[in-house]
N, C-alpha and C positions, 0 to 999 in steps of 0.2 A: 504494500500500500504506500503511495507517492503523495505526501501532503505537501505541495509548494503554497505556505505563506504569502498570501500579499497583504496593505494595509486595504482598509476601507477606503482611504485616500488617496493609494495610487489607483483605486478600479474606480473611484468616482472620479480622475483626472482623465482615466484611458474613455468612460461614457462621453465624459462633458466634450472631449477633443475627436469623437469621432474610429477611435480604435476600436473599439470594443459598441457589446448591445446589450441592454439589457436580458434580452432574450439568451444572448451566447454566455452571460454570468450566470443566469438558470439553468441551462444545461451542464457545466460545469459545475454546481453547487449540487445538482442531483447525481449527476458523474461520483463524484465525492461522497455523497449519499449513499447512492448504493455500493461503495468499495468498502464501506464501515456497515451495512446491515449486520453483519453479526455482530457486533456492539451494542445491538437492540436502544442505538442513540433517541431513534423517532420512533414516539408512539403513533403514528399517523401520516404519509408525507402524500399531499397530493398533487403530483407532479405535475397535471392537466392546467389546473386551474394557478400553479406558478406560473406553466407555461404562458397561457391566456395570461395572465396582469400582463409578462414583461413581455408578452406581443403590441398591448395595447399601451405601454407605458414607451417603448421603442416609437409607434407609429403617432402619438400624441406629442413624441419631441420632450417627450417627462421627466427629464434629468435633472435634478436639482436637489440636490443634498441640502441639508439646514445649514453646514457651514456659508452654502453660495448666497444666501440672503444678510441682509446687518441688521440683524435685529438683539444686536448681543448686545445692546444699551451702554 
């Protein structure tokens, strides 16, 4: 089993700049998923309906992490 680490911040630089999709981080995070099922990590994982958000979060242009706004006062 292969766990390459990255930060939350480099895969919200790789969305915001066009490398990466949200969709291609879901598949990836379920890739992941299922190489740890005998870990009995998730009580539940359903993969469909990840898929469906980060279709519709990709096609709506919906990239925007908390850090990308200034509302830190």
């Amino acid at each position: 089993m292969s766990f390459e680490l990255e930060t939350v911040e480099a895969l919200g630089a790789d969305l915001r700049c066009g490398a990466t999709s949200a969709l291609a981080l879901v598949e990836r995070a379920l890739e992941r998923a299922a190489e740890a099922e005998d870990l009995g990590i998730f009580l539940s994982l359903d993969a469909e309906a990840a898929r469906s958000s980060a279709r519709a979060a990709d096609e709506a242009g919906a990239v925007q992490l908390p850090h990308d706004t200034d509302e830190r006062g």
